[in-house]
N, CA, C and O atoms as a GROMACS GRO file, in nm:
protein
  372
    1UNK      N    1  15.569   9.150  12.551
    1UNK     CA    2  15.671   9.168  12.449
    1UNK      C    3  15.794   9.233  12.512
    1UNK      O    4  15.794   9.306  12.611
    2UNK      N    5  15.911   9.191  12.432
    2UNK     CA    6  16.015   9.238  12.541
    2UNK      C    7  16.073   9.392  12.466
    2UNK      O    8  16.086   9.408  12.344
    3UNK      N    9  16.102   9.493  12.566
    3UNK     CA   10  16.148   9.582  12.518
    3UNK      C   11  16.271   9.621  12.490
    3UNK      O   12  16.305   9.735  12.458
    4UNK      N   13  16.367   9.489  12.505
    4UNK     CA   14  16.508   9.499  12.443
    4UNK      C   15  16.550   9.351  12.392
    4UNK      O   16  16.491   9.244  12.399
    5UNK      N   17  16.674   9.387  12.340
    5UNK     CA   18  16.701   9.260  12.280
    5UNK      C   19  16.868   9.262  12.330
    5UNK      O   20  16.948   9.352  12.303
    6UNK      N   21  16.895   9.137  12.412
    6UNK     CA   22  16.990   9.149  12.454
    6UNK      C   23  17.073   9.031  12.350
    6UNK      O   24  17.035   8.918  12.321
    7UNK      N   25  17.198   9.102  12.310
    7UNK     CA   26  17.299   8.964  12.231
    7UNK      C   27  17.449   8.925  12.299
    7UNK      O   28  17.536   9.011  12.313
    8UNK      N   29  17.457   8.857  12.318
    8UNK     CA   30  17.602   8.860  12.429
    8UNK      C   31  17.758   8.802  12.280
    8UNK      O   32  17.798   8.696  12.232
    9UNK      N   33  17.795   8.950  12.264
    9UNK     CA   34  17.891   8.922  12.133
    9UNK      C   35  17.987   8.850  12.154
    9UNK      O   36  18.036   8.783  12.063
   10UNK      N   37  18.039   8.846  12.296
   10UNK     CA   38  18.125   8.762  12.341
   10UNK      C   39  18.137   8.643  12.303
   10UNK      O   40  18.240   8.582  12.273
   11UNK      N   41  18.009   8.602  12.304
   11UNK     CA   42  17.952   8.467  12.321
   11UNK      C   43  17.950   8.390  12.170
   11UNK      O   44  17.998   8.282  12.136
   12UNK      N   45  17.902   8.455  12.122
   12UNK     CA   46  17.866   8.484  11.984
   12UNK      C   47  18.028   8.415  11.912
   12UNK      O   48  18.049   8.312  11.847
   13UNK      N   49  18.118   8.522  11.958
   13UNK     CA   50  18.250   8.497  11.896
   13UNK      C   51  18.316   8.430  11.940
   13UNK      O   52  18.407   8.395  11.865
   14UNK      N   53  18.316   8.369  12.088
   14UNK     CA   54  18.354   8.204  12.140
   14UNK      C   55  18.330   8.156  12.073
   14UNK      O   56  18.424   8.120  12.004
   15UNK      N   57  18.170   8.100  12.020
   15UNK     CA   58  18.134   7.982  12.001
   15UNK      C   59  18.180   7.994  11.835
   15UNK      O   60  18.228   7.892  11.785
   16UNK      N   61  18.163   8.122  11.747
   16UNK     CA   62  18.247   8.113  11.640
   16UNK      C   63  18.382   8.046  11.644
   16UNK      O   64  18.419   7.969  11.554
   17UNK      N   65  18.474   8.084  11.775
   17UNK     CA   66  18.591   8.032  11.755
   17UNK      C   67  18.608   7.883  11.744
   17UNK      O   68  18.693   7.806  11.698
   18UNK      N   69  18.482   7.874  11.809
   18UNK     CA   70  18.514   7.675  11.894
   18UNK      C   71  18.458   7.582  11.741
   18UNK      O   72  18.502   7.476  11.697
   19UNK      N   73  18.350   7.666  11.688
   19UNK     CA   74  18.337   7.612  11.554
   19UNK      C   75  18.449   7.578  11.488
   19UNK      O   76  18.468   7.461  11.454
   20UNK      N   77  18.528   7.667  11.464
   20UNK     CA   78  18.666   7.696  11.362
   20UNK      C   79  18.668   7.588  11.405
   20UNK      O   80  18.601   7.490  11.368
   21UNK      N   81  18.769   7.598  11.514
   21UNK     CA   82  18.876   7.541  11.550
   21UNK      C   83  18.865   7.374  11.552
   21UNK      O   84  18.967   7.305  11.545
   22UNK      N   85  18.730   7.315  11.564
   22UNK     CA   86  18.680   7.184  11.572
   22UNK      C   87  18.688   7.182  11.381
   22UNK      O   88  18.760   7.085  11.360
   23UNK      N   89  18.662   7.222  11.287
   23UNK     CA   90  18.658   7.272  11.165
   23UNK      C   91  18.787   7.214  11.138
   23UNK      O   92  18.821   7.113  11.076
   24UNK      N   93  18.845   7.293  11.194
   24UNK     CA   94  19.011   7.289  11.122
   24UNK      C   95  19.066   7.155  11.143
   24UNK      O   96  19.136   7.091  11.065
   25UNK      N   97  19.002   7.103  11.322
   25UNK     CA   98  19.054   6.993  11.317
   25UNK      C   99  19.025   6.889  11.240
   25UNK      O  100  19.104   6.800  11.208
   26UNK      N  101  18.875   6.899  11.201
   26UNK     CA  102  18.807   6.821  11.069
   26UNK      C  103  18.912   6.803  10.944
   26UNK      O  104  18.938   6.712  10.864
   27UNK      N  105  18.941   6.891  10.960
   27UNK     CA  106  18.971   6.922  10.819
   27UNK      C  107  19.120   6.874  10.769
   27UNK      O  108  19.160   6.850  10.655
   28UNK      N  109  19.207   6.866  10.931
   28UNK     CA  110  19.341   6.844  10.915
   28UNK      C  111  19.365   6.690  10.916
   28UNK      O  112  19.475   6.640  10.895
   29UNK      N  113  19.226   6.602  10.949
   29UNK     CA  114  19.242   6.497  10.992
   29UNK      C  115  19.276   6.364  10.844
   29UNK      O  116  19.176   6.299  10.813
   30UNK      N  117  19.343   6.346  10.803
   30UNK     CA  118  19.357   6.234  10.737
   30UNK      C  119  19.284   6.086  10.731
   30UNK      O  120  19.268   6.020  10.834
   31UNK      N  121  19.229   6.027  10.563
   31UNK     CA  122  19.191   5.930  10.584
   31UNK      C  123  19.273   5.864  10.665
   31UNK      O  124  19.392   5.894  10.658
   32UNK      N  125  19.225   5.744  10.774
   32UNK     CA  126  19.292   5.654  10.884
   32UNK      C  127  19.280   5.541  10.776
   32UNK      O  128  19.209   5.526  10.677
   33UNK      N  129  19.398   5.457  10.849
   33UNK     CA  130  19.384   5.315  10.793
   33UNK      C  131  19.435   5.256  10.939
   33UNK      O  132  19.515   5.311  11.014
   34UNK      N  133  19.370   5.132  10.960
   34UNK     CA  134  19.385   5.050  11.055
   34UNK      C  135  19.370   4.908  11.017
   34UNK      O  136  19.318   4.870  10.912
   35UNK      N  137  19.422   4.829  11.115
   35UNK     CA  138  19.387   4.707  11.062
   35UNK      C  139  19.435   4.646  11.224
   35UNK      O  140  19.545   4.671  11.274
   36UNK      N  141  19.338   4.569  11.286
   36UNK     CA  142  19.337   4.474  11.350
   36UNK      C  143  19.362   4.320  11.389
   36UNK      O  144  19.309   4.236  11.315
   37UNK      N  145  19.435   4.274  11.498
   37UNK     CA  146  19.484   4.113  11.473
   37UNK      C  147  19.349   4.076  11.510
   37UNK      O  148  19.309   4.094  11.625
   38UNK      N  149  19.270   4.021  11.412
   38UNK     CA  150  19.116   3.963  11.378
   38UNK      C  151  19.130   3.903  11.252
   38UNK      O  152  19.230   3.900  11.181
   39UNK      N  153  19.021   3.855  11.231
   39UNK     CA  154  18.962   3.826  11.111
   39UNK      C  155  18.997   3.898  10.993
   39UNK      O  156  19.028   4.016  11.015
   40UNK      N  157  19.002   3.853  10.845
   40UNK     CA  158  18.956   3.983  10.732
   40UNK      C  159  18.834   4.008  10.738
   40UNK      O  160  18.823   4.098  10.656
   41UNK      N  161  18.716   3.987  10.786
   41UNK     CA  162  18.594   4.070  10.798
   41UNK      C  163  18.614   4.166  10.866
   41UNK      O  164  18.582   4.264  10.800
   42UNK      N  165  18.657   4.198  10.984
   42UNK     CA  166  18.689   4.252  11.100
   42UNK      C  167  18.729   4.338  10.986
   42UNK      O  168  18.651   4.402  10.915
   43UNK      N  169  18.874   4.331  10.976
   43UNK     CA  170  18.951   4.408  10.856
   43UNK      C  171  18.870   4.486  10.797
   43UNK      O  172  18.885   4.605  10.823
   44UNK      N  173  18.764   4.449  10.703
   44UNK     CA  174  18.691   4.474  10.582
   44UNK      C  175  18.579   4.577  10.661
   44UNK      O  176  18.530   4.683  10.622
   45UNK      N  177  18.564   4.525  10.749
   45UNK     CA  178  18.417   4.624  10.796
   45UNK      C  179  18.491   4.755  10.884
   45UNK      O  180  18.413   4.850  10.892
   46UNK      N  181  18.616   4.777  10.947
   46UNK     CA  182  18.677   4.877  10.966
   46UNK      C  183  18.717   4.946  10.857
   46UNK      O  184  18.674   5.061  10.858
   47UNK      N  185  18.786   4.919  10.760
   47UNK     CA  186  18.800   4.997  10.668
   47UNK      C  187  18.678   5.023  10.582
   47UNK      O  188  18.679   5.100  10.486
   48UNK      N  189  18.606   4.975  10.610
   48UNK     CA  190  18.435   5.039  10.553
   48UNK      C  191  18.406   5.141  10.623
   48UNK      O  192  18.372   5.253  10.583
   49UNK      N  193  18.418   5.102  10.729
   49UNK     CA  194  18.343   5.249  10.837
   49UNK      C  195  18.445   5.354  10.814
   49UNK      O  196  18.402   5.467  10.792
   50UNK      N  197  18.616   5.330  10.814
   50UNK     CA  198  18.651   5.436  10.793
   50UNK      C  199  18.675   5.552  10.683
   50UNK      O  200  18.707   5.671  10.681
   51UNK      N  201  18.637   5.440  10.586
   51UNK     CA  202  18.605   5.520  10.458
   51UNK      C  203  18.496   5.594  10.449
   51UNK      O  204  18.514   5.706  10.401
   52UNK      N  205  18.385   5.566  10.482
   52UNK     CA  206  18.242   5.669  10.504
   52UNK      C  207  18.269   5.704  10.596
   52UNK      O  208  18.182   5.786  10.624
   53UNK      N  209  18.376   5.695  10.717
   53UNK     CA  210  18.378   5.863  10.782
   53UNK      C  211  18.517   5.891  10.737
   53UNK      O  212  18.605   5.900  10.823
   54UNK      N  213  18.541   5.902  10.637
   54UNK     CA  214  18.619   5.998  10.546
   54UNK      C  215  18.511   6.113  10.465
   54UNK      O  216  18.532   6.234  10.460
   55UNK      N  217  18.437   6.068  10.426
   55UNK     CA  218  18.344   6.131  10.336
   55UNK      C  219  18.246   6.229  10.467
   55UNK      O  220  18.231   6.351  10.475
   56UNK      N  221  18.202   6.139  10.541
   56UNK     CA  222  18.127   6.229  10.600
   56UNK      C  223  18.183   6.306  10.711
   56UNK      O  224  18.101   6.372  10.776
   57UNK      N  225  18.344   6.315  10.756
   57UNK     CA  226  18.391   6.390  10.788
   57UNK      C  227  18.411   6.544  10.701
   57UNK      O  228  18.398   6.655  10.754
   58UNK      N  229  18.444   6.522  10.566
   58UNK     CA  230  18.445   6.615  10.498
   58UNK      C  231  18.288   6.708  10.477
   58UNK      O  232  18.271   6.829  10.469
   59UNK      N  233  18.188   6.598  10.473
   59UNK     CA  234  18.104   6.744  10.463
   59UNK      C  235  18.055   6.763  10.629
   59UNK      O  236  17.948   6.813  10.661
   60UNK      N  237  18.128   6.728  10.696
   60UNK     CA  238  18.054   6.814  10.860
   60UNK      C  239  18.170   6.891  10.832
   60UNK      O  240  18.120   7.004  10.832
   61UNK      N  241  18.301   6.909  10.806
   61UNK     CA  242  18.386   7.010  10.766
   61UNK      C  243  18.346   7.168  10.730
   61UNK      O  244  18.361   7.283  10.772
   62UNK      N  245  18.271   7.075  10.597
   62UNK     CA  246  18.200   7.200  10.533
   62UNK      C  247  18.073   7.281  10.605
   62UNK      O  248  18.042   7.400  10.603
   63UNK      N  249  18.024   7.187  10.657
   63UNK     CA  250  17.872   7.212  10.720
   63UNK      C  251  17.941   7.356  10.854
   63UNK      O  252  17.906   7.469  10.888
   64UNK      N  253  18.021   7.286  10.882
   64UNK     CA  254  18.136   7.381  11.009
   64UNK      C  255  18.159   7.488  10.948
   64UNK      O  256  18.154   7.590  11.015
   65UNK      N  257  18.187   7.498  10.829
   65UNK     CA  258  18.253   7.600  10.785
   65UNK      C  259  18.152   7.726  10.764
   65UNK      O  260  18.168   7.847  10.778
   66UNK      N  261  18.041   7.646  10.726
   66UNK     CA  262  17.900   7.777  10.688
   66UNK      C  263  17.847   7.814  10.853
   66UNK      O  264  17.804   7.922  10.895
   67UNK      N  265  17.864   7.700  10.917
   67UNK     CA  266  17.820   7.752  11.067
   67UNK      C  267  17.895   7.863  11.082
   67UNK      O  268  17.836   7.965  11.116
   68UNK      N  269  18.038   7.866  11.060
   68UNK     CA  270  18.137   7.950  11.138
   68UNK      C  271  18.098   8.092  11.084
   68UNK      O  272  18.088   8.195  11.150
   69UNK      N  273  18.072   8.074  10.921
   69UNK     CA  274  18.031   8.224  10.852
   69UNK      C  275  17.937   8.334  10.874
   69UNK      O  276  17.938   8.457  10.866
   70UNK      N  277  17.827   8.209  10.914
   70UNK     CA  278  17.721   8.229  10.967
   70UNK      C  279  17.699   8.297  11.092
   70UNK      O  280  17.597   8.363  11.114
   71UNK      N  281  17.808   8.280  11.185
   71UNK     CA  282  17.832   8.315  11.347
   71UNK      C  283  17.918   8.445  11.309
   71UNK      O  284  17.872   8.542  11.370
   72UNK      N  285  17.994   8.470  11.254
   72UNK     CA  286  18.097   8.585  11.220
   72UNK      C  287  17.973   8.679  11.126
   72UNK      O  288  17.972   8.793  11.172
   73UNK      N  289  17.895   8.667  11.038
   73UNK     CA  290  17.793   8.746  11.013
   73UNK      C  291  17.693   8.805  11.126
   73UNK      O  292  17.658   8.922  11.147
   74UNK      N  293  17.660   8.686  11.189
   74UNK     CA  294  17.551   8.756  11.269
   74UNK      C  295  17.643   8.861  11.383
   74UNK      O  296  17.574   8.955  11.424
   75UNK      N  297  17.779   8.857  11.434
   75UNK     CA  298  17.836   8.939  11.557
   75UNK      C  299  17.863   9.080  11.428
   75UNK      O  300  17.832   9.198  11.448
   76UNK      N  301  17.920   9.029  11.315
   76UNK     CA  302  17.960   9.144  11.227
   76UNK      C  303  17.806   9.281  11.216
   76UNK      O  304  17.807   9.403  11.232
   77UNK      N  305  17.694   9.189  11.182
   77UNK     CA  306  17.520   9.290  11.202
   77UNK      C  307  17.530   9.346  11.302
   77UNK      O  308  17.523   9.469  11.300
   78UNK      N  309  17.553   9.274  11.425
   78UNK     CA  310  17.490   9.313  11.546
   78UNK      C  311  17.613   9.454  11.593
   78UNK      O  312  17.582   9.560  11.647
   79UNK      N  313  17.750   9.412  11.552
   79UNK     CA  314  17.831   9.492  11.575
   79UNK      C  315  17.797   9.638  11.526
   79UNK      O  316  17.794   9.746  11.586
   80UNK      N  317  17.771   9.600  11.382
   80UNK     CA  318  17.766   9.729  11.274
   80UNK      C  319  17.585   9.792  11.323
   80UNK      O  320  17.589   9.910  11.358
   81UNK      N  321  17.504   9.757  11.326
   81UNK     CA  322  17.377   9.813  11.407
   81UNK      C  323  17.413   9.875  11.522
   81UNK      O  324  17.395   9.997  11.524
   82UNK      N  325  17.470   9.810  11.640
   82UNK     CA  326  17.501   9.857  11.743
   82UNK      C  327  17.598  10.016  11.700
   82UNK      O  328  17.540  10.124  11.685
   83UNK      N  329  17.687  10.007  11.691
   83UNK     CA  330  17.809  10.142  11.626
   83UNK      C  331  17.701  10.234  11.534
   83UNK      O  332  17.718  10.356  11.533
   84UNK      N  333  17.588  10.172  11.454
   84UNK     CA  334  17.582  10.319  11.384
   84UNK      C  335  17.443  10.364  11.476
   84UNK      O  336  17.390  10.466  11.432
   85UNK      N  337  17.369  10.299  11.611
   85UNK     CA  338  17.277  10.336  11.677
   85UNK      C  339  17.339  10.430  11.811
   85UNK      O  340  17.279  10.507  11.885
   86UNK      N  341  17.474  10.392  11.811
   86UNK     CA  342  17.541  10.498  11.904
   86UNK      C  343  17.582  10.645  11.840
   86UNK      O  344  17.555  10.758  11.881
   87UNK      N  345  17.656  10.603  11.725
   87UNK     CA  346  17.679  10.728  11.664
   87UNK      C  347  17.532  10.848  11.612
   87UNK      O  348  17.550  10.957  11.560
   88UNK      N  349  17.435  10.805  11.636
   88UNK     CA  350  17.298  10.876  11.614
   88UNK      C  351  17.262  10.900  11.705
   88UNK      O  352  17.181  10.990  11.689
   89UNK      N  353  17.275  10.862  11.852
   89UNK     CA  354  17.277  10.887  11.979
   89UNK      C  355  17.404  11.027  11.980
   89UNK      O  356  17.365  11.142  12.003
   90UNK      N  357  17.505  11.007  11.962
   90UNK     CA  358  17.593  11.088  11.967
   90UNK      C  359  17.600  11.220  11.894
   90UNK      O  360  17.672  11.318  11.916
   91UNK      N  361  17.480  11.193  11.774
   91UNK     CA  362  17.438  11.335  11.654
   91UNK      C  363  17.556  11.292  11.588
   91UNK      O  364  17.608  11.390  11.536
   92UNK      N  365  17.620  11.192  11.569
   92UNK     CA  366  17.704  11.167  11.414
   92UNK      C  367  17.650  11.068  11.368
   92UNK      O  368  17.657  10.950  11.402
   93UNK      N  369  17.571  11.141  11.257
   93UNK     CA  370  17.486  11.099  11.141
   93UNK      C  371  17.594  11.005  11.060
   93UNK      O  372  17.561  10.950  10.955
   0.00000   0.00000   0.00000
């Protein structure tokens, strides 16, 4: 069994950032419209796909967004545990 628990906050709050920031780009991205010199099937089946990844861009958006909360909670615990296990080390109760 291990007798410490190591958390690297750094790390923690990178990868929070890189969440965001892929997030935001989700989020800033506009339905696309395209259209190709092809066929109207061609046509028809691109703007199919890009319509369901309209939709399912929006909920990996969201899905990003609870990741990100999720990552900013766990550094916010580890922060606030850490600070009040020093200050009891230090005799400020």
């Amino acid at each position: 069994m291990a007798d410490r628990i190591l958390i690297d906050l750094d790390w923690v709050d990178e990868l929070r950032s890189d969440v965001a920031g892929t997030r935001k780009r989700l989020s800033r991205s506009s339905g696309a419209t395209a259209q190709v010199h092809s066929s109207p099937k061609v046509n028809e089946a691109l703007r199919s796909f890009l319509d369901k990844w309209d939709e399912r861009r929006e909920d990996l958006a969201d899905t990003m967004e609870g990741v990100e909360k999720a990552l900013q909670a766990i550094n916010k615990s580890f922060t606030s545990t850490e600070d009040k296990l020093l200050d009891q080390l230090n005799g400020k109760s």
